[in-house]
C-alpha positions as CSV (number, residue, x, y, z in Angstrom):
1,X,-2.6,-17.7,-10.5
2,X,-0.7,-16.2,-8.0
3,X,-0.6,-17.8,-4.1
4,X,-1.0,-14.7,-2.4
5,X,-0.9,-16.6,0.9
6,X,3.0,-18.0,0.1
7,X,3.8,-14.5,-0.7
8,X,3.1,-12.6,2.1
9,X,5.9,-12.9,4.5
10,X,8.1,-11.5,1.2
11,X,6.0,-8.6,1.2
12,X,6.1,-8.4,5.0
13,X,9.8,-8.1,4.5
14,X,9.8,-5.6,1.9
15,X,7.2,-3.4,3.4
16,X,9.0,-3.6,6.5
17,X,12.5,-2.6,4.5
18,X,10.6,0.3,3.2
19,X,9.0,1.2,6.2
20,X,12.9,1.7,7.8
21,X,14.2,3.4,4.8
22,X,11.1,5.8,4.9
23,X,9.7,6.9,8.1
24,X,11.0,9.7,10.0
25,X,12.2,8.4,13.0
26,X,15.0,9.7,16.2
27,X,14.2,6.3,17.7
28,X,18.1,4.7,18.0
29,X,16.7,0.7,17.3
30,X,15.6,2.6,13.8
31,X,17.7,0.4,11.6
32,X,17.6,-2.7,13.4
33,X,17.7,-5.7,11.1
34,X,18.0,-4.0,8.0
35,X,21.2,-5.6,7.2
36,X,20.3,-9.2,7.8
37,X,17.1,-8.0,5.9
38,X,19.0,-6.3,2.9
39,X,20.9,-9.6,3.0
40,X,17.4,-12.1,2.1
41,X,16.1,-9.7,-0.5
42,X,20.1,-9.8,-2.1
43,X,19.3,-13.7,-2.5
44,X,15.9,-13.4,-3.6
45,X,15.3,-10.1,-5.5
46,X,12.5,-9.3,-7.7
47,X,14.6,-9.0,-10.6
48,X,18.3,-7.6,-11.5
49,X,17.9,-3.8,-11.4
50,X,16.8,-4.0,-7.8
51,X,19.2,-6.8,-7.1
52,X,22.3,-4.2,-7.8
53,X,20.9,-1.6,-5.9
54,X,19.9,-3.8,-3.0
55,X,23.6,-4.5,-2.9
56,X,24.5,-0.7,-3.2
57,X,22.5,0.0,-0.2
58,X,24.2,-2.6,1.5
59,X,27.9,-1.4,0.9
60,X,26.9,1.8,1.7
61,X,25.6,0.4,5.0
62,X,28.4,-1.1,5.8
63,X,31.3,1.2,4.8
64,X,29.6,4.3,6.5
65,X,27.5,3.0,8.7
66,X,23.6,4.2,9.6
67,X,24.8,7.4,9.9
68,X,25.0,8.1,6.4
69,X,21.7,7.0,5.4
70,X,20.5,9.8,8.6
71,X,22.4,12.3,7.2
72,X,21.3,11.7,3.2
73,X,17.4,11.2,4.7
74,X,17.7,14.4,6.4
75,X,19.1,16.3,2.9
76,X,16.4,14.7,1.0
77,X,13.2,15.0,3.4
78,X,14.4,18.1,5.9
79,X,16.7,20.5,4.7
80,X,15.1,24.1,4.4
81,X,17.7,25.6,2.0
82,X,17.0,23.2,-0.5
83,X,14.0,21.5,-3.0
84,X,12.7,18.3,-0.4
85,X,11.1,15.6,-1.3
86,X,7.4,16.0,-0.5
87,X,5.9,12.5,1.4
88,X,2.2,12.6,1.4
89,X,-0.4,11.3,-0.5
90,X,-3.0,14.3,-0.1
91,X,0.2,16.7,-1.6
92,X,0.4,14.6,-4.5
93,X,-3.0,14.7,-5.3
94,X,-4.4,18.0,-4.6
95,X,-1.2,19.6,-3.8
96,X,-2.1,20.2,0.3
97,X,-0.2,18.3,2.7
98,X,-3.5,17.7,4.3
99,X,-6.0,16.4,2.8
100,X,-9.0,14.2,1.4
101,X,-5.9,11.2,1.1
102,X,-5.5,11.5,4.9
103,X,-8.9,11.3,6.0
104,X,-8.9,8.4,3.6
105,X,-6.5,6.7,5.8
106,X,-7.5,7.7,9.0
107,X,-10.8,5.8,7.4
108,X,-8.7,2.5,6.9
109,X,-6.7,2.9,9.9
110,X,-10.1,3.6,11.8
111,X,-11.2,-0.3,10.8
112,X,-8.5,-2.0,12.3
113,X,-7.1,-2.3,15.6
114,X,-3.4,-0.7,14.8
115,X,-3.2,2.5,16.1
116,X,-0.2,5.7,15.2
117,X,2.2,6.3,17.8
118,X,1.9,9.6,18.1
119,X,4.8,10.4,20.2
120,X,7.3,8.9,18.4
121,X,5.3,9.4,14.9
122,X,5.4,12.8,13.8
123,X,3.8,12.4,10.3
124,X,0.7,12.6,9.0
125,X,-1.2,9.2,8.6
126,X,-0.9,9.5,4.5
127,X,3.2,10.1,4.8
128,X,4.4,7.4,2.5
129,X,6.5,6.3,5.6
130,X,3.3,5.5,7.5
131,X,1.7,3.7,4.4
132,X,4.4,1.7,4.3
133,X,4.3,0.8,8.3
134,X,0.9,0.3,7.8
135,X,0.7,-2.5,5.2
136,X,3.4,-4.2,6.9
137,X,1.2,-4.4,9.7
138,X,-1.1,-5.3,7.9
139,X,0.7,-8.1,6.6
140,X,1.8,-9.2,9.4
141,X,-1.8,-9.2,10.9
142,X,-3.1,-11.8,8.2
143,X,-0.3,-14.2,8.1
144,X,-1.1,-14.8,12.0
145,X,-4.8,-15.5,10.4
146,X,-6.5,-12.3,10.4
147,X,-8.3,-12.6,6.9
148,X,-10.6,-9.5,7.6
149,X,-7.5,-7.0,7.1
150,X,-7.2,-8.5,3.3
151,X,-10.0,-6.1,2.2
152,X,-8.1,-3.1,4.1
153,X,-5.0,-3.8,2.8
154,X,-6.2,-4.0,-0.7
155,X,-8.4,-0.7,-0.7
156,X,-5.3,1.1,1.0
157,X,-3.0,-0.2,-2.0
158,X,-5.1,0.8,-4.9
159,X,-7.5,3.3,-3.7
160,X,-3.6,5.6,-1.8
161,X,-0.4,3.9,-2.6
162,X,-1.3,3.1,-6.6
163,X,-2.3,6.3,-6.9
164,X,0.7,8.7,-6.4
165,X,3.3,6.4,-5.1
166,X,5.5,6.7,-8.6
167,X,5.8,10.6,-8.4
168,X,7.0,10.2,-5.5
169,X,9.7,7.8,-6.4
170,X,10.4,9.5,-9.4
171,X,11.4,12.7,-7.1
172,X,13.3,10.2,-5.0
173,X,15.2,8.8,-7.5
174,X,15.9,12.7,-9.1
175,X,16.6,14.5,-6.4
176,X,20.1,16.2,-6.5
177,X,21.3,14.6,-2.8
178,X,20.0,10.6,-3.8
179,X,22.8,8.1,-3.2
180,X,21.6,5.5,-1.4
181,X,18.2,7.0,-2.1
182,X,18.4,6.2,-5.3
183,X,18.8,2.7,-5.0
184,X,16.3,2.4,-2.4
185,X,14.0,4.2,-5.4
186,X,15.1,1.6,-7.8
187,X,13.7,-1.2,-5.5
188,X,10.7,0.6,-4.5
189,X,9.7,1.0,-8.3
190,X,10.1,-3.0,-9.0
191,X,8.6,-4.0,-5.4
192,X,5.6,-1.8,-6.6
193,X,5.0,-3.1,-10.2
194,X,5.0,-7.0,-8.3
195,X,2.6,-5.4,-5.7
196,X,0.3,-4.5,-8.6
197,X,0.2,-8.0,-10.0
198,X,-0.5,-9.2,-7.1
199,X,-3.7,-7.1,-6.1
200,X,-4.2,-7.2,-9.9
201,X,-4.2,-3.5,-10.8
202,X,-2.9,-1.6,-13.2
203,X,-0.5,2.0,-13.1
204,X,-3.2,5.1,-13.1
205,X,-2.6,7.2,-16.2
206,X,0.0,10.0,-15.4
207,X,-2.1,13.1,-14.1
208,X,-1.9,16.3,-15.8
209,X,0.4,18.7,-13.9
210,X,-1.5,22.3,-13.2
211,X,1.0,25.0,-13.9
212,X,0.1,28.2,-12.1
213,X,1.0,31.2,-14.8
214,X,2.5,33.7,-12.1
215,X,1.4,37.2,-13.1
216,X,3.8,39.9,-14.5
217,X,5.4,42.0,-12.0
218,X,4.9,45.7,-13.0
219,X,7.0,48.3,-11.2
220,X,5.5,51.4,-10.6
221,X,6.6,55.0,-8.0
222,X,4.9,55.8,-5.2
223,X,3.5,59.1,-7.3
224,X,2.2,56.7,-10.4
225,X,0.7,54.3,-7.8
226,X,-1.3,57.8,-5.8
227,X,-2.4,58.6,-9.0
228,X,-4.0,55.6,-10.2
229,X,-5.6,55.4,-7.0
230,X,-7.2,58.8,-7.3
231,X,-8.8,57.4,-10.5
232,X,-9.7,55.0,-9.7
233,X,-12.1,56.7,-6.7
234,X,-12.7,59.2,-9.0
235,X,-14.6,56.7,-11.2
236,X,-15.9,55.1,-8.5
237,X,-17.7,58.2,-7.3
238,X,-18.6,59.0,-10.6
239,X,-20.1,55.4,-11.0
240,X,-22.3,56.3,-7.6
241,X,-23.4,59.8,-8.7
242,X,-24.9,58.5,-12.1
243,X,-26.7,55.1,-10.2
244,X,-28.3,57.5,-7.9
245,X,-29.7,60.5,-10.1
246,X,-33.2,61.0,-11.1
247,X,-33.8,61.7,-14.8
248,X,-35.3,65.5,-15.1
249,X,-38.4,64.1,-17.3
250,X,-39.2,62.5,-14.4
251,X,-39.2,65.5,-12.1
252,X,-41.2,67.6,-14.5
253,X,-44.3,64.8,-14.6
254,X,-46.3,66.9,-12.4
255,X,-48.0,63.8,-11.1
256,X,-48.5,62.9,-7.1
257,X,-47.2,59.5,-6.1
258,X,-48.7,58.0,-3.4
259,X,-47.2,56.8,0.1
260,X,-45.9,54.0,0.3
């Protein structure tokens, strides 16, 4: 049985890792800690995998500085010239960057007293960066004795985060600019199969991707494409003609209608 009480202020720290890592941010305290926290989760990691790519993240950090994880975030989640890593929950499942996910949250978010900062929080309330922030909050909220977030922190887990959160670390760890990303992947895929123990739920089956057949592009002149479209409004008219006439047996009845 698992002492989810003992645990928390472990998941407090990973969340709050994550929640650094992930959110979009210009705020210059942005990465404050996360060495002495990288540090604690190198002593206690959830198992070896994430272990070695805690410590990868932490050379990194410390042979090029925050810098380099600004400028690989940036590549990853901003750069218009090249595939980015999409962030939100409602894209994942319905393929919208707004969408029945968000209002989901904004549900959750509604029934507790943590509010976004909007002005220095740019992304939508489903962003993985804001889940993140959020359960650490959360967290945080019920280790200083607020049991009545357990409920909200459980339905946000396996009702949002379960639900899409390995695609999206699947992209992360894939995508062509993912150094230090990677790792950070790594570790996000182990904190998440410990966070599903402990709410006791399993990995949703993987969904079945929709493939949209684009249709063949025909080339055609400028003379072909007049002359189609005279046909086509000469059948048209043709189409109006025939709904509209009057059979000649019924002209020739000789009988008197009345008025209508």
């Amino acid at each position: 049985m698992i002492n989810q009480e003992k645990l928390n202020p472990a998941r407090s720290l990973y969340y709050g890792f994550f929640s650094k890592m992930l959110i979009f941010s210009e705020l210059e305290d942005r990465f404050d800690g996360l060495k002495e926290a990288l540090e604690v989760m190198i002593k206690n990691p959830l198992d070896e995998n994430s272990k070695e790519a805690l410590k990868e993240i932490l050379e990194i950090l410390e042979i090029g500085g925050t810098e380099t994880l600004v400028q690989e975030y940036d590549e990853i989640f901003h750069n218009p010239e090249s595939a980015v890593v999409r962030t939100t929950a409602s894209f994942y499942d319905e393929g919208v960057e707004s969408g029945k996910k968000r209002v989901e949250v904004k549900n959750f978010l509604g029934k507790t007293k943590i509010r976004r900062d909007e002005k220095n929080f740019k992304e939508s309330e489903d962003s993985v960066g804001f889940l993140v922030t959020f359960m650490h909050e959360l967290i945080e909220l019920i280790i200083k004795g607020e049991k009545s977030y357990e409920t909200v922190q459980h339905c946000l887990f396996t009702e949002v985060i379960n639900e899409f959160i390995n695609e999206y670390i699947e992209a992360l760890y894939e995508h062509d600019k993912s150094n230090v990303y990677k790792s950070v992947a790594v570790v996000f895929n182990a904190f998440i199969e410990f966070e599903r123990l402990y709410f006791d739920v399993s990995r949703p089956a993987p969904k079945e991707k929709i493939v949209r057949k684009e249709e063949p592009c025909e080339f055609i002149s400028d003379e072909e494409a007049e002359r189609r479209k005279r046909n086509r409004e000469a059948k048209a008219a043709d189409a109006v003609v025939k709904a509209c006439s009057i059979p000649e047996e019924d002209l020739a009845t000789g009988e008197e209608e009345g008025d209508l």
